[in-house]
N, C-alpha and C positions, 0 to 999 in steps of 0.2 A: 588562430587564437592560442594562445599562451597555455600550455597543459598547468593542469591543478597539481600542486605540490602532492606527492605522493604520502605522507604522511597527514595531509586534507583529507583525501579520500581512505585512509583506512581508519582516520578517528570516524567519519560519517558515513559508513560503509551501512547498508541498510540491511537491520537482522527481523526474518519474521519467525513467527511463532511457528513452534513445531508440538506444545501439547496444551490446550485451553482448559483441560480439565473438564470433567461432565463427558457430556457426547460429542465433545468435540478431542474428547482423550486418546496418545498415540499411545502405544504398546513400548513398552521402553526396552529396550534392547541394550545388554552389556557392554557391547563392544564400540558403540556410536559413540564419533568422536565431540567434545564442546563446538559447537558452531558459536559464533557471536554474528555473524554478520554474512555477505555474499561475497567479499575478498576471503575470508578463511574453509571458502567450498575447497575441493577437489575437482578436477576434471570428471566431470559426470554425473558429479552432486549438483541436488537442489533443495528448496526448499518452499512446499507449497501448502498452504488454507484457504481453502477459497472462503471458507466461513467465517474465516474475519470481516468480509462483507459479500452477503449473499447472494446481491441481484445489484443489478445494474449494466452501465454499457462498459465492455473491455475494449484497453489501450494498451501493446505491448513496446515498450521502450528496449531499443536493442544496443547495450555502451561498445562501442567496438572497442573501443578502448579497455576497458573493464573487460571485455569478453566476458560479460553477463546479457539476461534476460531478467526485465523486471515489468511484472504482469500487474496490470492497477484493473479493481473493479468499482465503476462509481467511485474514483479518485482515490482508492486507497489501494495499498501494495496489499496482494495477496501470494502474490511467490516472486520467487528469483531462483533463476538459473545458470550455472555454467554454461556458454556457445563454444562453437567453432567455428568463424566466417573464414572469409576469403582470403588466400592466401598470396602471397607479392604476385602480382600480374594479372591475378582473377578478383580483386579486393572486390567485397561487397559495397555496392553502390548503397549512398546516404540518401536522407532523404524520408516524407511522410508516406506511407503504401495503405493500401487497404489488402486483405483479404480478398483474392481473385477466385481463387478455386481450392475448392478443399478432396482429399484420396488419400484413405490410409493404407493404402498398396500401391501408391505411385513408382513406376520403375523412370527412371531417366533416359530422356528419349535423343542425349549427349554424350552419355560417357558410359557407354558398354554395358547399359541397361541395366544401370547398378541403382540399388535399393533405394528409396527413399522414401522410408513409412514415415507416417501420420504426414505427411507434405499439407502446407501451405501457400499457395502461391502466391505470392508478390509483385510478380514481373510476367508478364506470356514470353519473355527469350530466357527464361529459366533460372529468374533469382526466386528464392522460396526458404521456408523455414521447414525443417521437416530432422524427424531423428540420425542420429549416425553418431561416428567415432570420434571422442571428443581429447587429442591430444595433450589439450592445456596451453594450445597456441592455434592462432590462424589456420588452418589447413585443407579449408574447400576450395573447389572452382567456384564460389562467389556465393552460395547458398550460408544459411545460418542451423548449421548444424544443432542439434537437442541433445539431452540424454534421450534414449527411447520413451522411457517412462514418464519423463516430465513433458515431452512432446507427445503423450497420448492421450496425457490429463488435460494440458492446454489444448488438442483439438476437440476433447468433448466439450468443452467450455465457451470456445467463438464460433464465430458464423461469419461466411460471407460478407465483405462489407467493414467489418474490424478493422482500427486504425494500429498500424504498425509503426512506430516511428524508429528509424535506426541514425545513429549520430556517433561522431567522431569529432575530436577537438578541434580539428582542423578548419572546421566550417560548421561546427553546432554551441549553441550555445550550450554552458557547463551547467545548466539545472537537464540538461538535456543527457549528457555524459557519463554525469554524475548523480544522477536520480535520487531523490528520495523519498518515504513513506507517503506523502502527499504527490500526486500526481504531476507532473508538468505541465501536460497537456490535456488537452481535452479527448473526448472519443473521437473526433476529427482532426486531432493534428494541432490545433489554435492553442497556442498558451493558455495556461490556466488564470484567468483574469478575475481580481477582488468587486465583488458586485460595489453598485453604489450604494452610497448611505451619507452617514450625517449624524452629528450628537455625539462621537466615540466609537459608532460604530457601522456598518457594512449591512444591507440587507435586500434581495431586491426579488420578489419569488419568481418573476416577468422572464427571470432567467432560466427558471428549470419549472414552470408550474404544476408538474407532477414525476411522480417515483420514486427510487428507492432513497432513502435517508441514511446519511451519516456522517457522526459528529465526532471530532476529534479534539481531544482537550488538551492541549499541551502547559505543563504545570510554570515546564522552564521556559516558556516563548511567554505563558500568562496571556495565550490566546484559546480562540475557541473557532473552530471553522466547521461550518456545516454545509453537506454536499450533498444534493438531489440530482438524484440521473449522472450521476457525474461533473456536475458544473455545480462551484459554488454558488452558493445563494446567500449566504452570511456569516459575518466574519466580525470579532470585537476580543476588544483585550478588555482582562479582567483586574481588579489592584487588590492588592492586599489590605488589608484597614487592622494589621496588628503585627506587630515583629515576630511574633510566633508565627507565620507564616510557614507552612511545611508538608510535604506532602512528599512518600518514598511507595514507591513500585508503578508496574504497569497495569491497568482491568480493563476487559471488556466485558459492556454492558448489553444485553436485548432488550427489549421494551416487548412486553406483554399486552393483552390485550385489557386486562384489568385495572381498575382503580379503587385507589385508597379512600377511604374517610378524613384521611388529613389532609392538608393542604399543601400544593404543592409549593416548592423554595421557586420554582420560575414566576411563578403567580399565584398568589396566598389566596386568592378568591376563587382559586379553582380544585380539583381536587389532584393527586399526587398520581403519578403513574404505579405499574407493578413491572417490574426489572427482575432479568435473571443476570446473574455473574458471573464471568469464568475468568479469574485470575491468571493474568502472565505471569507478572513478578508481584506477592500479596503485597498489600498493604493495607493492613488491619479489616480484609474482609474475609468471609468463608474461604478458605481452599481446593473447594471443589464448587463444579454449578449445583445451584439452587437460589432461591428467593434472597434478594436483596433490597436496599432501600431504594430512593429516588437517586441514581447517581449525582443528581449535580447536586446533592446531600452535601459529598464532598467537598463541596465547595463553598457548604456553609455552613460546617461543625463550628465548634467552636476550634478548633484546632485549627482550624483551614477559613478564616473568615475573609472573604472576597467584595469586591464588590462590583457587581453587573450593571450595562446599560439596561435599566427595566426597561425600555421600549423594544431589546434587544430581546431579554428575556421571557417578556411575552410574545413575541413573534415566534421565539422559541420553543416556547409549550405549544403552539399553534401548528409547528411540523413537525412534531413529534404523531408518530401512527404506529400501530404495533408492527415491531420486524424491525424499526431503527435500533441501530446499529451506534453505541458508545464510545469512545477507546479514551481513556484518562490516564494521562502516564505524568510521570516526572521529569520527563527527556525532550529534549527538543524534536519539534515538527517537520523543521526542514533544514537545508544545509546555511551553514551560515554565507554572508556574502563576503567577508575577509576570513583570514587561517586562523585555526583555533587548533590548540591542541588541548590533550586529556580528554574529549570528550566521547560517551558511550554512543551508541548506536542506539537509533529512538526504538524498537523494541529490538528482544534479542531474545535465542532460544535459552530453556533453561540445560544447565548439563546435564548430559545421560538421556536426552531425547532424539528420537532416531535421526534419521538426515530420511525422508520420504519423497 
């Protein structure tokens, strides 16, 4: 396969959050450099929240190319890391893995009984993810090297059984390579496939009938994707109905367990959720967490007037449960299918926020 033009992958390079404000606020540290994205890491840097979505099943996508790790929970990116696979002659073999055996004091029972904390196993002839020294180029006998750190955070996190997918351009395809904030693939490996629907829009719950929720609004795609357990279940684009059309920053939203007296914007016959917020990039809401509107508000100020499949959007009040999980930005979802340049990174840290 034909590698992605390199200036493709550093406009679409995927940046996650490093301070959400509230209780999910990092310590800021003077000397941390601007991250935008997972190409402007360092060898050793990362960047992890698991709290941008809380529960669900984990998929760890490995770009050998990129020489990143990009961790999805329940279909949304929640870290990316620096690797170091396999070096000319030991390359890391491609391909879908599960999670074989988990030992955060694994010694290598290959090469002179040398370290390999928080191990993963991948392979039983000794391919695995586990911490070590991360060059800033290929350098193992075949394993997928970590920072320490960020391979101690991702072993508290999976289990047994976890889908690992590792791709190179040579034989993967480039949503695979080249990852973005939306998943690729599923917790087993399967491409991530648009449920059925009809009317404008995608709906099907047959797909995921229970667990964790989360909806992703992208302003500039002018879609809306929502994912249980990992697996879409619904998906529709939304239209503007005024040229004022406009909408500048990133939020994410919680959903609480309470409800309003007024009525909510998905279905005016029912009542309105209670939402907490914690600002990426503001855009005319609080700056720190605390009590917010109905996010999909947003999307029908008068400033921001849209307009929904209502069959969509009463489905959509209907998987809404407290603990869903919001993300409204102004930035594209996923990578484009031809080359774009100038474009941002669908979220990105703010400056002066550590690298953790």
């Amino acid at each position: 396969m034909e590698r992605t033009p390199r200036h493709r992958r550093s406009a679409w390079m995927l940046g996650l959050v490093l301070a959400l404000g509230g209780t999910f606020a990092a310590q800021a540290q003077d000397t941390a450099p601007t991250v935008r994205g997972p190409l402007d890491l360092k060898p050793g840097q990362f960047l992890w929240h698991p709290e941008i979505s809380p529960a669900g099943p984990i998929v760890l996508v490995v770009s050998l190319d990129e020489q990143r790790a990009y961790v999805y929970r329940n279909g949304i990116a929640i870290g990316v890391s620096t690797i170091s696979s396999g070096k000319p002659g030991h390359e890391t073999p491609t391909g879908v893995f599960t999670i074989l055996q988990k030992n955060k004091d694994h010694r290598s029972n290959l090469y002179n009984n040398a370290p390999m904390p928080w191990m993963q196993r991948l392979t039983w002839d000794g391919i695995a993810l586990h911490g070590g020294t991360l060059p800033g180029y290929p350098a193992s006998h075949g394993c997928v090297r970590l920072p320490q750190a960020f391979a101690e955070k991702l072993f508290a996190q999976t289990r047994n059984g976890d889908t690992v997918v590792v791709a190179e351009a040579k034989a993967s395809p480039t949503t695979l390579v080249y990852p973005a904030v939306l998943a690729p693939v599923t917790a087993r490996g399967a491409p991530l496939s648009m449920p059925e629907g009809g009317d404008g829009y995608a709906w099907d719950d047959s797909v995921a009938p229970g667990g964790q929720v989360g909806i992703l609004v992208s302003i500039a795609d002018r879609r809306i994707h929502v994912l249980r357990d990992g697996l879409l279940v619904g998906e529709a684009p939304f239209e503007p109905v005024s040229k004022d059309f406009s909408f500048h920053g990133t939020t994410l939203f919680v959903m609480g367990a309470g409800l309003e007296p007024e009525a909510s914007p998905l279905d005016p016959s029912r009542p309105r959720h209670r939402w907490t917020t914690y600002p990426i990039l503001a855009a005319g809401v609080p700056a720190s967490g605390g009590p917010a509107p109905d996010p999909l508000d947003l999307l029908r100020t008068p400033s921001l007037p849209v307009r929904l499949p209502e069959a969509f959007s009463r489905r959509l009040y209907d998987a809404l449960v407290p603990g869903t999980t919001l993300l409204v930005t102004d930035l594209p979802a996923v990578r484009p299918t031809t080359d774009e340049q100038g474009l941002q990174p669908v979220l990105e840290s703010d400056a002066g926020d550590p690298i953790r």
